[in-house]
C-alpha positions in Angstrom: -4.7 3.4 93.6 -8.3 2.9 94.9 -9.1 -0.7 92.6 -8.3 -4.0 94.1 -7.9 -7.4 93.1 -10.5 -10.1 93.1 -7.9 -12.8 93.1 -5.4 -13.7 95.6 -2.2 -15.8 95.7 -3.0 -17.8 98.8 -5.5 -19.9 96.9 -3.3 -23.1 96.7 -5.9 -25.0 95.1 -5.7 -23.4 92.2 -2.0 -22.9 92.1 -1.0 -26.8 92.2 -4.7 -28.3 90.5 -2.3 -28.8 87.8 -0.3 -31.4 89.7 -0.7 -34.9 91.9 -0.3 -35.6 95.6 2.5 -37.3 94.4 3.8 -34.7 91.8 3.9 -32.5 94.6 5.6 -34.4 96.8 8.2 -34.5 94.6 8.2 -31.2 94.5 8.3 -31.0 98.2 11.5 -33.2 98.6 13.1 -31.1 96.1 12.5 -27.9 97.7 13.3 -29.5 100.7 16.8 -30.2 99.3 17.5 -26.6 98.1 17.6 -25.7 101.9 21.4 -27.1 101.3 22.7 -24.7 98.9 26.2 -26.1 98.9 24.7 -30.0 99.1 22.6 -29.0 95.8 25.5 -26.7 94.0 28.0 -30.0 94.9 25.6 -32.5 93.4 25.2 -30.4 90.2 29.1 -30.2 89.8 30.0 -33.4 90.7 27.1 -34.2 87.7 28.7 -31.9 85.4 31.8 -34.2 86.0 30.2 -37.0 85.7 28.9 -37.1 82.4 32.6 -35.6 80.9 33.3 -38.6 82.4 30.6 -40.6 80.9 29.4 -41.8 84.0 25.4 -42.8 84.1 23.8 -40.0 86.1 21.8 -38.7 83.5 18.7 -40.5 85.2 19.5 -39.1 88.3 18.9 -35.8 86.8 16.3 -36.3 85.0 13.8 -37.2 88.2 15.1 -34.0 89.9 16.3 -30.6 89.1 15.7 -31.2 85.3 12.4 -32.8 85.9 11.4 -29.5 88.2 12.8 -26.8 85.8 12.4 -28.3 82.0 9.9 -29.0 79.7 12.0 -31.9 78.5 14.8 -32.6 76.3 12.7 -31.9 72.7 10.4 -29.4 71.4 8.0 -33.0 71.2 8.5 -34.1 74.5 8.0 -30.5 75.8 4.4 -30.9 73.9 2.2 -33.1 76.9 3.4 -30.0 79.4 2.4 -27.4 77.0 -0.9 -28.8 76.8 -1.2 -29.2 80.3 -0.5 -25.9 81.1 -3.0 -24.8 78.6 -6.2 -26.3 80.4 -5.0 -24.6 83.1 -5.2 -21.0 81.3 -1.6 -20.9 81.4 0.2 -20.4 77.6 4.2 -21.8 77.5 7.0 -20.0 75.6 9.6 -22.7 74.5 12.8 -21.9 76.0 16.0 -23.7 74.3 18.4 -23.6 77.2 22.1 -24.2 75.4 24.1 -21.5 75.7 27.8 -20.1 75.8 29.1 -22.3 72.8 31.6 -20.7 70.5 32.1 -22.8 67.9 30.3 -21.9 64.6 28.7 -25.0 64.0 27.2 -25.0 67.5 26.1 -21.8 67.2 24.4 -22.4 63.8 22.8 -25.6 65.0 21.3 -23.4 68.3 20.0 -21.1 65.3 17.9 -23.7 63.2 16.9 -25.4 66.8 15.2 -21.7 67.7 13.9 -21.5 64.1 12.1 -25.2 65.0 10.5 -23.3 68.4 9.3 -20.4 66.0 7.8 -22.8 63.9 6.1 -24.7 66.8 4.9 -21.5 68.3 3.5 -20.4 64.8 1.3 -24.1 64.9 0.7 -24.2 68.2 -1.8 -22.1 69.8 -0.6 -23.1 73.3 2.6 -21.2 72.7 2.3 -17.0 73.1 5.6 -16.3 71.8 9.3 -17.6 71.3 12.4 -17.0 72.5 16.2 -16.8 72.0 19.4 -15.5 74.0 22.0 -14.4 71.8 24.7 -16.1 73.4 23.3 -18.9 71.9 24.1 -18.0 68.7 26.7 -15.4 69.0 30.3 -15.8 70.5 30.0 -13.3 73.5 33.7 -12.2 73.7 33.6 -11.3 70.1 30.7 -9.2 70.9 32.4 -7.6 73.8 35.5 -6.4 71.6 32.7 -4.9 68.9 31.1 -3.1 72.0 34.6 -1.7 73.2 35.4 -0.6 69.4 38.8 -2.9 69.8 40.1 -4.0 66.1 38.5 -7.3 64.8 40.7 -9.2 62.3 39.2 -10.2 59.0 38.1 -13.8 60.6 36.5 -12.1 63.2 34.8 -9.5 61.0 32.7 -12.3 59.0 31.9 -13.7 62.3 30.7 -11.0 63.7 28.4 -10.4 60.6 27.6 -14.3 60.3 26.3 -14.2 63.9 24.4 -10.1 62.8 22.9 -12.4 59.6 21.7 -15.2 62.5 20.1 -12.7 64.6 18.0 -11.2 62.4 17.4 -14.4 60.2 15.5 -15.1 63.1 13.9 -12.0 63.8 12.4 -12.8 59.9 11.8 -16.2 60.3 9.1 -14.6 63.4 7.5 -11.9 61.2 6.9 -14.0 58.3 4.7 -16.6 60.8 4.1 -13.8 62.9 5.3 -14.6 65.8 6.2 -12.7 68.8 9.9 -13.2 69.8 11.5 -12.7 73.2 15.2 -11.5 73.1 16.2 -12.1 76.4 18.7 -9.8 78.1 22.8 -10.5 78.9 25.8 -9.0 80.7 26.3 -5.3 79.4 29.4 -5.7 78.5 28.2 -7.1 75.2 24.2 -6.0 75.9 24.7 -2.8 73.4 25.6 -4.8 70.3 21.9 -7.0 70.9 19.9 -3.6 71.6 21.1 -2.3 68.8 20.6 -5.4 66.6 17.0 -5.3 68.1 16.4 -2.0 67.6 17.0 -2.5 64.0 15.1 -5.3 64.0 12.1 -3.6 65.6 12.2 -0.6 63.3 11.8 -3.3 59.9 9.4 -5.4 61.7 7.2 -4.0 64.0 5.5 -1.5 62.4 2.2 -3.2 62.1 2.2 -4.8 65.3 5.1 -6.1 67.7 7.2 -8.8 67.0 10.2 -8.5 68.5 10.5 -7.6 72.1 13.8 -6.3 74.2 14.3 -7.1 77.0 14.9 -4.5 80.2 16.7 -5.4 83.4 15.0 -3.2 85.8 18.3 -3.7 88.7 20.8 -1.4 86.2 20.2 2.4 87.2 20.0 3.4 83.4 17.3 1.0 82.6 14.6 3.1 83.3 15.8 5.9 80.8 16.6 3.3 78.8 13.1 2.1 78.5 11.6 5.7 78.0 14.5 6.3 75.1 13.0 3.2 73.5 9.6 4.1 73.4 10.8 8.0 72.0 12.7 6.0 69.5 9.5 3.8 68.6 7.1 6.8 68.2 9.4 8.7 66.6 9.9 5.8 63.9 6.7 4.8 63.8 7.0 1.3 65.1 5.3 -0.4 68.1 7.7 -1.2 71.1 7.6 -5.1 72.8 9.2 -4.6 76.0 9.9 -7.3 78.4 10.5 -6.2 81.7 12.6 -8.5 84.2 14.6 -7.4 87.4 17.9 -8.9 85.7 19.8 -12.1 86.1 23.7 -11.3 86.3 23.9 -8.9 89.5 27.2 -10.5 91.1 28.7 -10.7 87.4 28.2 -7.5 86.9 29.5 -5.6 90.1 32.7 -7.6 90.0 33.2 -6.6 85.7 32.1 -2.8 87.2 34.9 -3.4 89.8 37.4 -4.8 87.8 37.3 -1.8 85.6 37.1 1.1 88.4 33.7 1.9 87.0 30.5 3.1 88.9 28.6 0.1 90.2 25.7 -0.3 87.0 23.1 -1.6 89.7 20.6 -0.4 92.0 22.1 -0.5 95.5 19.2 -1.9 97.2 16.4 -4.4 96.5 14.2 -1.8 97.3 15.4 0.9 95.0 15.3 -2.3 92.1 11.8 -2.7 93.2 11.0 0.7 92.7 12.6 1.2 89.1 10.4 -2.3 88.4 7.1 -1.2 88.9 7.7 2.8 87.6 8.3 0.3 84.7 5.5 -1.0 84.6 3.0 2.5 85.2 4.9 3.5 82.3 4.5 0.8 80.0 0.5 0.9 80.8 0.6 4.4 80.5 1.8 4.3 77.0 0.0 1.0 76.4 -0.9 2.5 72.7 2.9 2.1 71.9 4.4 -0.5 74.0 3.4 -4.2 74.4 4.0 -5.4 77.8 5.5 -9.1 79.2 6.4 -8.6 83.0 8.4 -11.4 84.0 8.2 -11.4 87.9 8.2 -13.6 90.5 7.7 -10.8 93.0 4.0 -10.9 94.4 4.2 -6.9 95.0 4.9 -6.1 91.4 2.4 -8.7 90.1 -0.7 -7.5 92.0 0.3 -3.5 90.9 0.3 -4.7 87.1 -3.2 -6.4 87.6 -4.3 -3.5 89.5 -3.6 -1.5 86.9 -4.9 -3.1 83.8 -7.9 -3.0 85.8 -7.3 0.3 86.5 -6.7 1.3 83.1 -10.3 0.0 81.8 -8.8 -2.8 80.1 -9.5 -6.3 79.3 -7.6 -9.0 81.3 -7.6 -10.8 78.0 -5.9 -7.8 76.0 -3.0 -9.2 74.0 -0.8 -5.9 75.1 -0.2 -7.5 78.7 0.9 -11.1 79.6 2.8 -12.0 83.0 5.3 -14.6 82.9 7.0 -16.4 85.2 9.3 -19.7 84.7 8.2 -23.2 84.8 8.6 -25.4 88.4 8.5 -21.8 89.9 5.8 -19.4 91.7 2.7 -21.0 90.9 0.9 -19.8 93.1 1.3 -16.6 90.5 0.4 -18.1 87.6 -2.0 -20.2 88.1 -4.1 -17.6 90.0 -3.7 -14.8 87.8 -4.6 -17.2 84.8 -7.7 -18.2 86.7 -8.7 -15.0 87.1 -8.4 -13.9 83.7 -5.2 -12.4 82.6 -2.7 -13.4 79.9 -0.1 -15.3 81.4 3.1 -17.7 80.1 5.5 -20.2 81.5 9.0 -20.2 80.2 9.8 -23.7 79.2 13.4 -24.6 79.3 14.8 -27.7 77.3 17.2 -29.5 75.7 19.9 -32.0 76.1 20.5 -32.9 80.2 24.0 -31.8 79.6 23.6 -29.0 77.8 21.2 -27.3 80.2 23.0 -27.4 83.5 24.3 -24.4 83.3 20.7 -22.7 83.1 20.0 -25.5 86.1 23.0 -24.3 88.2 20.7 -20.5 88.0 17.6 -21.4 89.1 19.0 -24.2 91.9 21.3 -20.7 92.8 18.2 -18.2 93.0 16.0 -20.9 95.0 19.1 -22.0 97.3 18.9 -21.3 101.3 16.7 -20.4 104.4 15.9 -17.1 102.8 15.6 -17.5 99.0 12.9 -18.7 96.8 12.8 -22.5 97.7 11.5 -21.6 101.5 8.4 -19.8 100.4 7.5 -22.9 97.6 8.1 -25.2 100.4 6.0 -23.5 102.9 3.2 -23.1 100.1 3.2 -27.0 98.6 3.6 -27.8 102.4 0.4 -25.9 103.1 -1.3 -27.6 99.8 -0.3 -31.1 100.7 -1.9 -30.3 104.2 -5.1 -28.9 102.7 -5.7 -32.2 100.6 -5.2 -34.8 103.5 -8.0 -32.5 105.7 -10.2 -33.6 102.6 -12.7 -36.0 103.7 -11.9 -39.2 101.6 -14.7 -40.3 99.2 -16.5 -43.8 99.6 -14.7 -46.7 97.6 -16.9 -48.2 95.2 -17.3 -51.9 95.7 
């Protein structure tokens, strides 16, 4: 691959213009503070305990972890982010963070709160698509016992098609504002049920243009075939595929359900050979980029700079509507912000909702950014090198 980018990731200017000196400090104690894994793991349990005990750390929480990670704890106070993102280049995709309820009325109320984000993103310019997991509106174990074909009683039954009815409710509620809408991906123990929900669901509405997207974990061994299944299925029914590409978020959950059952372990063995699968994903999706609408969602540098290299390669606009990168909010700025600078689609995930509700999507990301080696070392080394930049800067005259 002979073209090269113009961009490049080390420009921290442009990756933090969007925040303070002391924004970024913040930042930089945070960070900081995620070189204690099991200090920061602690302090989000002993949080979790707090508030069943009603004890006031919800400030606490607010100025850190939730502050870094979330938009805020409503659609309106997500709004003032959005828009800052936006002058930046940088569209958002309003994430409602509550998951893993069972109870119907919780599940319904995560329902008409998602409806509100499709509405917001059909208004709001500023927002690229919307988003949903289905273990916010579905009870997971009942999925898992339609997957395995075990008997549902009668109860179960009209749950099960209550929580279909929800699914593709919103899946309507998209197409008629038209609305692209991210269905993000789960454990496979209960993953079959959502692809084929979204299968169906892409076969009624994306036949003019896509609407619904599926989501592919690039660290199962299958998920490549998977992914060139799909786009068989989608020419073959005449629909357009929206494919969004991660490297997957459950790897320990699901070697240990893979061991548990004597089964073959569903993911790549290596980083490497994840890696790999990743970015053959994305060749193929641009290689078929008359069928499938791309979002990669990486925070890999590698497989960022390949997609931009190759929509370059490919002839086509930076601007096309086919191709957006997207990363998540407080994280790998240096990413976005410089491949929005330099012309190509790109999103933030914006997590919200209520403090308590969203710890267990805060517990993932202070997990994946946790030690010496993980995420949190290379955005401390970068803000450090940022926060050094600005005090070389030669300070401008006061004015008397």
């Amino acid at each position: 691959m002979e073209k090269k980018t113009d961009f490049s990731f080390d420009n921290l200017e442009t990756a933090f213009a969007h925040l303070s000196d002391k924004e970024l400090k913040k930042t930089q104690s945070l960070f900081r503070l995620m070189h204690y894994p099991l200090l920061v793991k602690s302090g989000l349990w002993l949080s979790k305990m707090a508030f069943t005990l009603g004890l006031p750390v919800k400030g606490f929480v607010k100025k850190t972890v939730f502050h870094q990670f979330c938009g805020g704890e409503t659609i309106a106070s997500c709004r003032p982010i959005i828009a800052l993102l936006d002058k930046f280049g940088v569209k958002s995709v309003l994430d409602y963070s509550v998951e893993g309820k069972k109870e119907e009325e919780r599940l319904i109320a995560a329902t008409e709160e998602i409806k509100r984000t499709i509405a917001e993103a059909g208004k709001n310019a500023h927002l690229a698509f919307a988003v949903f997991k289905v273990s916010g509106i579905a009870d997971t174990e009942l999925l898992q016992k339609v997957q395995e074909q075990k008997q549902l009683s009668e109860a179960e039954k009209e749950s099960f098609a209550a929580a279909r009815g929800r699914f593709m409710g919103l899946c309507d509620t998209a197409a008629q504002r038209s609305v692209r809408l991210l269905v993000d991906g789960e454990e496979s123990w209960f993953q079959e049920i959502i692809d084929q929900w979204v299968e169906e669901a892409m076969r009624q509405y994306n036949k003019d243009k896509p609407i619904v997207f599926n989501t592919f974990q690039m660290y199962r061994k299958d998920m490549l075939r998977r992914l060139r299944d799909a786009r068989h299925d989608a020419v073959a029914q005449g629909y357009f595929l929206g494919a969004k590409l991660v490297r997957g978020a459950y790897m320990e959950n699901e070697r240990a359900n893979a061991k548990d059952r004597g089964e073959e372990d569903p993911i790549h063995p290596t980083k490497e050979a994840t890696d790999n699968a990743y970015n053959e994903a994305l060749k193929f999706c641009i290689d078929n980029k008359q069928r499938i609408s791309l979002v990669s969602g990486s925070h890999n540098e590698w497989s960022n700079t390949l997609l931009a290299e190759l929509v370059d390669l490919h002839g086509l606009s930076r601007s096309d509507e086919r191709i957006y990168f997207s990363q998540l909010f407080g994280m790998s700025d240096p990413i976005s912000f410089n491949l929005a600078k330099a012309g190509f689609n790109v999103v933030k995930y914006l997590p919200y909702g209520p403090i308590k509700e969203v710890l267990p999507y805060l517990a993932r990301r202070v997990e994946e950014n946790s030690g010496i080696s993980g995420q949190a070392s290379r955005e401390l080394q970068r803000i450090n090198q940022e926060l050094r930049r600005r005090k070389s800067l030669p300070k401008l005259p006061k004015i008397a």
